[in-house]
C-alpha positions in Angstrom: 0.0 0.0 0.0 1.4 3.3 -1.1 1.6 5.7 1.8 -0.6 8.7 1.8 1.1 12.6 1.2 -1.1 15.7 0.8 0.2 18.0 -1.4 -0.6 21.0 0.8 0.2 20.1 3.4 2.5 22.6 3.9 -0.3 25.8 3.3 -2.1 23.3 6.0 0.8 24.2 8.1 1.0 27.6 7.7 -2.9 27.9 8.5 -2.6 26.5 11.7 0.8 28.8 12.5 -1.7 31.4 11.5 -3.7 30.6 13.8 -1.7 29.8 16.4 -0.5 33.7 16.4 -4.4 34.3 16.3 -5.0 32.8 19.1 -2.3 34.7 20.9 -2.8 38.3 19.6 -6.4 37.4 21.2 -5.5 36.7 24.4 -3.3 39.3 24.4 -6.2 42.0 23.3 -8.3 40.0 25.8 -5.9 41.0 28.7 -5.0 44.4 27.6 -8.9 45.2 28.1 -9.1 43.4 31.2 -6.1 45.4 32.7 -8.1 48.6 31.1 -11.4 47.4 32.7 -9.2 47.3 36.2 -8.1 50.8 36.1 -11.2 52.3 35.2 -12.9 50.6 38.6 -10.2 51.5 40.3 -10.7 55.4 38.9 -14.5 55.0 39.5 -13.9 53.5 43.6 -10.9 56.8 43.9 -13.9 59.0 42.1 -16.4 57.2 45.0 -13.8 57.9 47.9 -13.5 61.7 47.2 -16.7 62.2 46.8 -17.5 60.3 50.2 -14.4 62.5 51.7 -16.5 65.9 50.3 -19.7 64.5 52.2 -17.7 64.4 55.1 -16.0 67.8 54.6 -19.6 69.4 54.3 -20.7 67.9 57.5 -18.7 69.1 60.0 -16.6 72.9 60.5 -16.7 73.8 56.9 -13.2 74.5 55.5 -14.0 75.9 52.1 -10.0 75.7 51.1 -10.3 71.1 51.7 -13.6 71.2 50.2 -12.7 72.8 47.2 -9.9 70.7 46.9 -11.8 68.0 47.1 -13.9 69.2 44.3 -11.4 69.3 41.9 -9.9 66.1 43.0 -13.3 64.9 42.0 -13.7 66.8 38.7 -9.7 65.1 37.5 -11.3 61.7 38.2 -14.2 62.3 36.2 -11.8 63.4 33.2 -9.5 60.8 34.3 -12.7 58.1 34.1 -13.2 59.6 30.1 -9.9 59.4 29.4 -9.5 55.9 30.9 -13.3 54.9 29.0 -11.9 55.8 26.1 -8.8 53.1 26.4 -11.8 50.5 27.4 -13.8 51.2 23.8 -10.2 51.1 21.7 -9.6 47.8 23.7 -12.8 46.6 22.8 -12.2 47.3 19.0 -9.2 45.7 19.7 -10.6 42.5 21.1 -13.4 42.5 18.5 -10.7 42.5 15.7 -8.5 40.0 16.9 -11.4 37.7 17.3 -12.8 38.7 13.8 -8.8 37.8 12.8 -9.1 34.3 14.3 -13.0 33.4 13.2 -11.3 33.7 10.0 -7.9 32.1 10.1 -9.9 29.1 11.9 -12.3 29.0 9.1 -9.6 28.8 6.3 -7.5 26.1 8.3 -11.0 23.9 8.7 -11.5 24.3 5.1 -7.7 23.1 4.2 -8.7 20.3 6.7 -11.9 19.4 4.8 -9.9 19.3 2.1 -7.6 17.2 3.3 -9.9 14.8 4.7 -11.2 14.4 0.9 -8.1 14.0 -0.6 -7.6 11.2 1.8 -10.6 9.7 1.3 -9.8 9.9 -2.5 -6.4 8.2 -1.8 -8.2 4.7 0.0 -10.7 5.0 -2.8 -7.7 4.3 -5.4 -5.6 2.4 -3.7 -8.7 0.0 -3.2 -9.3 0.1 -7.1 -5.8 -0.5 -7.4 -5.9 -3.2 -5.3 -9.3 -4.7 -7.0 -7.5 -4.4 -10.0 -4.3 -6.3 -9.3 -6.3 -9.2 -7.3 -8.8 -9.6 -10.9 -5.0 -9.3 -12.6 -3.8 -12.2 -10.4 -6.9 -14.6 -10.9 -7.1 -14.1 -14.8 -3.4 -15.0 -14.6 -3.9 -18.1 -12.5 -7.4 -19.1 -14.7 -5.3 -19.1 -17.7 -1.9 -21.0 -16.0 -4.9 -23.6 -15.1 -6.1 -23.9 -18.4 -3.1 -23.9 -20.3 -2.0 -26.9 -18.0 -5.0 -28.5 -18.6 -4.9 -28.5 -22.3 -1.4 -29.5 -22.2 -2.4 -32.6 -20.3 -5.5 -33.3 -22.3 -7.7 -33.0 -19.7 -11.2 -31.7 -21.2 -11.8 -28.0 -20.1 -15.1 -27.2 -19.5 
């Protein structure tokens, strides 16, 4: 039996390299956004804690100078909180191109696969003909060795 090669195999390979480094720029987009995601809680509790500090400073003796620097502590989180949901929605884009990337690296590697899979199934399907072929080859030889002894010997052939 003849052994089986796919002649591209090696595009094969390359597909699933591609997609290796697919798989990796995703995950690495994936935790880029999840780091972003981090700091921009971490802005919104510091945003929480200086506005619970200016609750406080309203409460009791009123000192206008800590309560107004309070107030603008407050007002550089909230530009601190756009700035930082802004790096959130370009790692988002990120994330959803990466994935777009892989959907479509995956689908070409699955489709070399297929491909693959059918060229193999072509390969059994000749080398059974093949094989068909040499058995009927071998019997018509041996039928007409039989025969060709038997009218040799005289023997009536039927």
């Amino acid at each position: 039996m003849a052994r089986f090669r796919y002649s591209m195999q090696s595009i094969l390979d390359i597909k699933l390299k591609l997609e290796s480094q697919a798989k990796q720029e995703f995950s690495t987009a994936n935790a880029v956004l999840d780091t972003e995601r981090a700091k921009l809680g971490a802005l919104f509790d510091r945003k929480a804690g200086y506005e619970s500090q200016g609750r406080e400073l309203r409460q009791g003796s009123l000192k206008l100078r800590d309560i107004q620097e309070n107030k603008l502590a407050v007002l550089c989180m909230e530009g601190y909180i756009a700035e930082q949901q802004l790096c959130v929605r370009h790692a988002e884009e990120d994330l959803e191109r990466a994935r777009q990337k892989l959907t479509e690296v995956m689908m070409e590697r699955k489709t070399h696969e297929k491909l693959k899979e059918k060229s193999f199934e072509q390969f059994l399907m000749d080398e059974k003909k093949q094989e068909s072929k040499e058995v009927d080859e071998l019997t018509s030889y041996t039928y007409g060795q039989r025969r060709s002894r038997e009218a040799k010997s005289g023997a009536v052939v039927v």
